[in-house]
N, C-alpha and C positions, 0 to 999 in steps of 0.2 A: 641541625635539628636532631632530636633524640628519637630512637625506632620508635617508643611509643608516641611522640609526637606524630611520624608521619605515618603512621598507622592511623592515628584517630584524626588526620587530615582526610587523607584516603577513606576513612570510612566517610566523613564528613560530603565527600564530594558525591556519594553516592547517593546519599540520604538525599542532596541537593537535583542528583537526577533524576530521583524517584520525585520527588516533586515537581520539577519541570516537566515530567511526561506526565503528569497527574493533571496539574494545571493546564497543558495544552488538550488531555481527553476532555479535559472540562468547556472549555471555550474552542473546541474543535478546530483547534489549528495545528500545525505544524508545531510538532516539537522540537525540532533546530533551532527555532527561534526564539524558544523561550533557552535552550541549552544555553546559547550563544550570548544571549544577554546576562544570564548568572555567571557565565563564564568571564565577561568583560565585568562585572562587579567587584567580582570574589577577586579579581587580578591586579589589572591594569588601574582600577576607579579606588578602589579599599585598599588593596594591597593586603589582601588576609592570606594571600594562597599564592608560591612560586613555584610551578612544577616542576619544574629543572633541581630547585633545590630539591624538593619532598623527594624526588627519583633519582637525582644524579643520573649516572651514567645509564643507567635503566630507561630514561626518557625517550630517548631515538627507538629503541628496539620495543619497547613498548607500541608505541606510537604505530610503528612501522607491521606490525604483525595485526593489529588492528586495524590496521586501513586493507592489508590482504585480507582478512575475513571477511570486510564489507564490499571489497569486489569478487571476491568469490560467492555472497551470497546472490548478487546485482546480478551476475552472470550463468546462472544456476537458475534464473527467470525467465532465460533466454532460448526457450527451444525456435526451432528451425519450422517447426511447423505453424507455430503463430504467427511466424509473420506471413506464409503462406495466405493464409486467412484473412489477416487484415484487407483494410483498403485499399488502391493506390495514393490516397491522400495523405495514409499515416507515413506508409513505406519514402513518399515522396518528400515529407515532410522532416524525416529522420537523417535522411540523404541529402537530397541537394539546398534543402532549408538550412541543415546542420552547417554544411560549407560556405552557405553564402552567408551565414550567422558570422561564422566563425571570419570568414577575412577580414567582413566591416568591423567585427570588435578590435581583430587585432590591429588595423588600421588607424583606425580611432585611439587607441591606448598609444601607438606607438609616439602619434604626433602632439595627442592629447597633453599625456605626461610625461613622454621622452623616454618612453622603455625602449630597451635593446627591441631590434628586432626578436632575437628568440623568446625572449621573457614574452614582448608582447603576440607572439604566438602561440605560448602555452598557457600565457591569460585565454587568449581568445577561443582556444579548445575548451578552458575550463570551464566557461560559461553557457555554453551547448548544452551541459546536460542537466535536465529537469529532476526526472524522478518522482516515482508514485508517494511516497514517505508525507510531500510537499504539494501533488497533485490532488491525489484523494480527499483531503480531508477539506481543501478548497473546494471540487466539485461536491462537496457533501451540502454545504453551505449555501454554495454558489445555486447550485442546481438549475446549469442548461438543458438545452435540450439534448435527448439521448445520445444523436448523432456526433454532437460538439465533445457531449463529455467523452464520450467514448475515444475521440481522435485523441482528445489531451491524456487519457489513461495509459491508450496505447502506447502514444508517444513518451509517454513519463516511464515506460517500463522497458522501452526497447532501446531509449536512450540511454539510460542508465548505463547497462555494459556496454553497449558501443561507442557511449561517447568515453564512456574510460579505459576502455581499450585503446581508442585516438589518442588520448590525453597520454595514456601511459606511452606509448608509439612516438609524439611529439617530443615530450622528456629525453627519452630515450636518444634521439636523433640530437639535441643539444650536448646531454651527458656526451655521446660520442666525442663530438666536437669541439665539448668546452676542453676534453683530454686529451686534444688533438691526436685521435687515435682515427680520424679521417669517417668515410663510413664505413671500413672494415669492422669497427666495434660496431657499428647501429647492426650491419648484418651477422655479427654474432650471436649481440642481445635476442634480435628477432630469432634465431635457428633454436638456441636456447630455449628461450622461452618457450615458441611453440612446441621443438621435441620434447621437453620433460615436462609440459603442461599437458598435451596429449599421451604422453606415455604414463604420468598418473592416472588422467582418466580413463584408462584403460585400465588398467589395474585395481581400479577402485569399481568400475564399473564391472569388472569379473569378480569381483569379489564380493558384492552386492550378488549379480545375477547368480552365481553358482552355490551361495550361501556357505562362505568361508568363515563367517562369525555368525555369531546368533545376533539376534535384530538390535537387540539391546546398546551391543557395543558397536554399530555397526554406525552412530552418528559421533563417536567419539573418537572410529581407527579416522573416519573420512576428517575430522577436526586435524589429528596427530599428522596423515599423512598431507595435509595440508600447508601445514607451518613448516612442515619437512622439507617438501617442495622449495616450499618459498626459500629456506634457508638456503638449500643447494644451489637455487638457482644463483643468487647471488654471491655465492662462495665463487663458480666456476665462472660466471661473471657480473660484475659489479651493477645492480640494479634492473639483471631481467626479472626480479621474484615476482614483479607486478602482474609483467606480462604472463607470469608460468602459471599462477593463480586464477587470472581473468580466460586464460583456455583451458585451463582444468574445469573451470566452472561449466563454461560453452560445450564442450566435450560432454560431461556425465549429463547435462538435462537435454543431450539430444542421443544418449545412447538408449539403443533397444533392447526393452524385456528388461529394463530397471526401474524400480518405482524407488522414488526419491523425496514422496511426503514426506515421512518420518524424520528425513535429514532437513526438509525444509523446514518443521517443526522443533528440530533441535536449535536450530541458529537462531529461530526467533528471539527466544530470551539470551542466549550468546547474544547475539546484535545487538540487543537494547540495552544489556550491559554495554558493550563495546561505544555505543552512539552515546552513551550518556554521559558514561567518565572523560570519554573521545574530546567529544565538544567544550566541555567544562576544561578539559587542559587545555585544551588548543588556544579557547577563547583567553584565558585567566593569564597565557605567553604574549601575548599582543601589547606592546609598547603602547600609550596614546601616544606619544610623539610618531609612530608611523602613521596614525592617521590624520594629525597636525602635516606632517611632509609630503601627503598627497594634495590637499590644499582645493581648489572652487574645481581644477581637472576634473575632480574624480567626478565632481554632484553634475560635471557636462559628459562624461562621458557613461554615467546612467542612464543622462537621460537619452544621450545616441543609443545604448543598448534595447532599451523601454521602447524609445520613440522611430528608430532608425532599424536597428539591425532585426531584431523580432518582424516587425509588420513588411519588412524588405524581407527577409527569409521564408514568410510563410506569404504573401502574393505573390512570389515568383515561384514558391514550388508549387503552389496549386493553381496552378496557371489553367491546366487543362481540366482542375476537377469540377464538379458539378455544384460546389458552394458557391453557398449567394453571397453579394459582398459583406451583408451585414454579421453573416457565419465568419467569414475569413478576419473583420476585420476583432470581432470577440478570441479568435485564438492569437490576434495577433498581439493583442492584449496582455493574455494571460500565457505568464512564462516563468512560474519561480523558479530559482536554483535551489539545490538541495544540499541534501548529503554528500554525496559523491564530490562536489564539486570544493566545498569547505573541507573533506579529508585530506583532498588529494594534494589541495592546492599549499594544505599546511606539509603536508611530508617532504614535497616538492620545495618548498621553499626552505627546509630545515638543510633538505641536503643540498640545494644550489649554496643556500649559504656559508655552509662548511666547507664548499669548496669556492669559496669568494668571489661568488657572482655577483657583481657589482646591481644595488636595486631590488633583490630576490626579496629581502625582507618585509617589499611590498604588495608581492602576491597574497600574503592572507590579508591584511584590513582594506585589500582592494573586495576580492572574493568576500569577505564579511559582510562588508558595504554593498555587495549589489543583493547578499542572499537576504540578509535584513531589508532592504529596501524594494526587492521586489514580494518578497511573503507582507509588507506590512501593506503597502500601496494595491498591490493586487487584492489582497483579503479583503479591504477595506470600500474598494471599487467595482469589483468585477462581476456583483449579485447588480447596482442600480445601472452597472453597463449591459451586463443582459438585460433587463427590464428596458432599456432605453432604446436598444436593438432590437429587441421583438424575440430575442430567442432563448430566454429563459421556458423554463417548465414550467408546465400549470401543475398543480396539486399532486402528487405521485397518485397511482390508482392501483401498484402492483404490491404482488405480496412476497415477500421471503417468507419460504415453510422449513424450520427445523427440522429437518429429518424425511427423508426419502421411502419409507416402509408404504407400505399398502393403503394405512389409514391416508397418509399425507398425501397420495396421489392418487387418492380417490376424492380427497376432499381440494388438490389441484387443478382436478378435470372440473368438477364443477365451478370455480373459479373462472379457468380460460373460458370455457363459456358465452362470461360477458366481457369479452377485446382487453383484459387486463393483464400483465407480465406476471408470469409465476415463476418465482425461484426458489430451486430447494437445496437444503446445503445437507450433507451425508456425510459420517468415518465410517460407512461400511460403502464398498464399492460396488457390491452388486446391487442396494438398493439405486444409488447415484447411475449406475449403467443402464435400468428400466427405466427410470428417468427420465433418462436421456432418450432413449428408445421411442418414448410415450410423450415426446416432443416439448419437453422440460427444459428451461436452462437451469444447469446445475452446477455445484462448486464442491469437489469432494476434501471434505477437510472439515475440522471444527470453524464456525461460523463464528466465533468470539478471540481465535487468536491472532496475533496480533501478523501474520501471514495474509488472514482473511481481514483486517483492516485495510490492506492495501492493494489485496488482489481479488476479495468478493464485490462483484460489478451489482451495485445496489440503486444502479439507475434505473429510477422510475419505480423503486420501489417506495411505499407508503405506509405497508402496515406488516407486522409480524408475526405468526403463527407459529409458537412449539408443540409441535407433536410427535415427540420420542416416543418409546415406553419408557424410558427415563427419566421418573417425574424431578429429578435434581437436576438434572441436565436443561429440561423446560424450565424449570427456576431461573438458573443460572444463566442461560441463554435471553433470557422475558427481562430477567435486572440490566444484563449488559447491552439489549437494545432500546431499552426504555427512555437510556438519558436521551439516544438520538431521537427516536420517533416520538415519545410521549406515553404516559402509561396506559394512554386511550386508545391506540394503537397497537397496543402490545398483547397477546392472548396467549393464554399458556394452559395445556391442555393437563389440571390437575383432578383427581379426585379427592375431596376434600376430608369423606370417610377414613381413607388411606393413609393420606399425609396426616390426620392428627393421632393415627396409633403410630407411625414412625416417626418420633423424636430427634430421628439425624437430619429428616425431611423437613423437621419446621423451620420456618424464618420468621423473622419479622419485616419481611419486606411485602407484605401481601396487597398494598396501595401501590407497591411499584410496577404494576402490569394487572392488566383484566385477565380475570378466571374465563377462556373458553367453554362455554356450553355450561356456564354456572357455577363448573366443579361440579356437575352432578350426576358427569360422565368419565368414565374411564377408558384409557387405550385400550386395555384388552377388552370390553364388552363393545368399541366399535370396529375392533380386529373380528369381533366374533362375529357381528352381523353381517361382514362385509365376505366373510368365508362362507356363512350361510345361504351367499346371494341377495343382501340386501344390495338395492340400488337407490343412485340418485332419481330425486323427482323434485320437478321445478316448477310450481304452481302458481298461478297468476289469482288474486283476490280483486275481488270485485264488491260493487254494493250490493249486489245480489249474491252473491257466495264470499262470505267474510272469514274470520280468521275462527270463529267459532263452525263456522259450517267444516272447514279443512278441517279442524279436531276431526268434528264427526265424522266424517269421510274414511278417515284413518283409526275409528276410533276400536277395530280390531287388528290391526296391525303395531309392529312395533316403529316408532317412528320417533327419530332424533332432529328434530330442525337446526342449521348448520350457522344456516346465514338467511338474509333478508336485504333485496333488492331494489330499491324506488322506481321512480319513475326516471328519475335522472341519472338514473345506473349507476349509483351510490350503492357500495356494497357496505351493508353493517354484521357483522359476528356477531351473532349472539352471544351473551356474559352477561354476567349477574352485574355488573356496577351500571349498567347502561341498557339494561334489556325492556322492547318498550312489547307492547301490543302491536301486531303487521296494520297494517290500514290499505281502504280500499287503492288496488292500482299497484301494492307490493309483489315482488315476486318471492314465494318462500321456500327455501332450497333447504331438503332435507336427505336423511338416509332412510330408506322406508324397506321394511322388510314384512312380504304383506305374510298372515297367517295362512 
């Protein structure tokens, strides 16, 4: 192939990513699956696209430095005090569910298909882990109840690094052995890895905290000094880079007096490059004949994994918790594999097989085969298995509020009020720490990036509220929740005066989300009433006092009505696409600021 040829292949693969993450925001699934199917097209089915070839010898170290970034970012999710927090059911459920997951799979593999022992033990690590990427956008779907999603959230995030920290740990202990270097190597790798993955983050974390770079380059030293690591590690011995990555990560999101948005907001796009080209090559290297030579095994030993090893893992770890059996048996269900599990599984199998591990070559279209088959089967099942359980959600009733300021936590108290969840998401931190103060859940970060895809907890949430002073940011925020909620659902706090003198302000999306308060209110004149002393007031209407008698009542004071309440504690926003007349038995929630 000519450089210009695999230039405009490479570009080609990317254009193809962007469309699979486009079409999966579309149809709100997992984007691995759609990767992984254009991957198997453009490859193995057409034969338009050889990675090996378009890379040559570039392939391996590509590959490989892209799988360290995605468990450095896995692991970098991983603080010490989250789990504190959690349940015992997540905690129990990550631990000794992971274990008992993991024997019966490798059990089953071993006698299923005839894998080595070790192969089928680093099968059976690799299917442990879930991952939010593949959790999320199912429970978005799905929509359990709070308690259920929340376990599988949990679990989707705390698995992640752990279980590929085990997975890498596993490898590791075979590499030793396949080199008959006894376990003196496995305790190498392990010294290795942990000293130069904790002595990074230390270094990166004093270099953060003492502000040794300006902010700016400060996600790009933590990029450099990352790849760097990884190289060394494995220079001084052959395949700890994984492990040095996956504690450098665990290390900086548990070090103190460093804040680490900004770097988590760096990887985002880094990752989803990396996920998209990632997948597309991995998929498009997979032989059909490897999946011809697994043969009726493989489709018996999904269904062991589906029907066996998952609902065995999660009733024996929740033995002692307090789920019903119809809870237990909905998570026992729902188990996709992810990310993590299709990167690893392809690096790992690239380098067993360069060093002539006899079968290796069947670790990915095995891994393929269950991550496809558990995201199509679960997606497709797991909304009329809650309905059939009893433990799906009734109607979300809560709200996500854009932005943390005075106006948004004045118009949140009136909210919680009537027993509904308030969530407010903030990039400035001291609005998000009042917040929080004032008995808030909060998510400090932009509320649209693709960070907050997988870690802003929007259970039970139903409807969404921008109220910046940023009326572009309210735009932007009201289009990108709209595809989810609906545009009936969606309110955006704009003035309409305003936005049509600013011309960088207009769009043409003004059908895609309802105008809060008509448009015919602006942030700063409800910043100013609220500085003045206006307060909420919550008035009940009657046939005897209607919605014309409250004008009167109010009809010297200044007075912004907010929202409106039924009988059935149905909250409606008031907005110009839907704004009706109150009627008797409404409650009318306003900002009143008397004269």
């Amino acid at each position: 192939m000519t450089s210009e040829t695999i230039a405009l292949t490479l570009a080609s693969v990317g254009l193809l990513g962007l469309i699979c993450q486009w079409v999966a925001w579309q149809l709100k699934l997992p984007a691995i699956l759609f990767l992984l199917i254009a991957g198997l097209l453009v490859g193995p089915v057409f034969g338009l696209f050889s990675p090996q070839e378009a890379l040559g010898d570039l392939f391996f170290p590509v590959i490989s430095l892209a799988v360290a970034v995605i468990l450095f970012e896995g692991s970098l999710t991983l603080n010490f005090k989250q789990i504190k927090g959690i349940s015992k059911s997540v905690w129990s459920i990550v631990t000794l569910g992971a274990v008992v997951s993991w024997i019966i799979t490798t059990v089953a593999t071993h006698y299923l298909l005839g894998l080595d022992w070790s192969l089928a033990f680093l099968f059976g690590s690799l299917t442990v882990v879930t991952g939010p990427t593949v959790i999320v956008p199912l429970l978005r779907t799905v929509r359990p109840s709070s308690k259920l999603a929340n376990i599988l959230r949990w679990e989707g995030i705390l698995i992640d690094p752990l279980g590929a920290l085990f997975v890498v740990m596993v490898y590791e202990f075979i590499v030793s052995h396949s080199q008959v270097h006894s376990l003196a190597v496995f305790g190498l790798i392990v010294v290795i890895g942990f000293s130069v993955g904790i002595a990074a983050g230390m270094l990166v974390a004093a270099m953060m905290r003492r502000h040794w770079l300006p902010e700016y380059l400060q996600p790009f030293a933590v990029l450099t000094i990352l790849l760097g690591v990884f190289a060394l590690s494995n220079y001084l011995e052959h395949e700890s880079g994984l492990l040095t990555v996956t504690v450098m990560g665990i290390w900086l999101a548990n070090a103190k007096g460093v804040n680490i948005s900004h770097i988590l907001h760096f990887k985002e796009n880094l990752t989803i490059l990396f996920i998209s080209g990632l997948f597309i090559l991995l998929a498009a290297r997979v032989e059909l004949t490897d999946f011809a030579q697994l043969g009726w095994a493989a489709l018996v030993l999904f269904v062991v994994i589906q029907l066996v090893s998952r609902p065995a893992s999660i009733f024996l770890s929740t033995m002692r918790s307090n789920l019903e059996v119809k809870e237990k048996a909905f998570l026992a269900w729902v188990a996709p594999r992810g990310i993590v599990a299709a990167a690893v599984s392809s690096l790992f199998a690239i380098k067993l097989t360069q060093q002539n591990v006899e079968q290796a070559n069947l670790l990915v279209p095995l891994i393929f085969m269950v991550i496809i088959g558990t995201v199509v089967l679960q997606s497709a099942t797991a909304r009329p298995i809650a309905n059939l359980l009893g433990v799906a959600e009734p109607a979300p009733r809560g709200f996500l509020i854009v932005g943390a300021n005075d106006v948004a936590r004045t118009l949140g108290k009136a909210l919680k009020t009537y027993d509904c969840r308030v969530l407010m998401s903030d990039t400035n931190w001291d609005y998000v720490s009042k917040a929080r103060m004032g008995g808030f859940d909060s998510y400090y970060g932009n509320p649209t990036s693709s960070h907050a895809d997988e870690y802003l907890d929007l259970i039970g949430i139903g409807q969404v509220l921008a109220v910046t002073p940023d009326q572009h940011l309210n735009s932007v925020a009201s289009v990108h929740f709209s595809n989810e909620f609906g545009h009936r659902k969606v309110f955006s706090l704009q003035d309409k005066k305003e936005q049509e003198r600013l011309d960088k302000h207009s769009h043409n999306s003004e059908h895609a989300y309802s105008l809060l308060l008509g448009g015919s209110t602006s942030y700063k004149k409800l910043a100013s009433l609220i500085s003045q002393g206006a307060e909420i007031k919550h008035t009940k209407l009657s046939d005897s006092f209607g919605y014309e008698d409250y004008q009167e009542q109010y009809k010297s004071a200044t007075v912004v009505p907010l929202f409106t309440v039924n009988s059935k504690q149905h909250i409606q926003m008031l907005a110009s696409a839907d704004e009706s007349v109150p009627m008797s038995g409404d409650i009318v929630v306003s900002l009143v600021k008397e004269s």
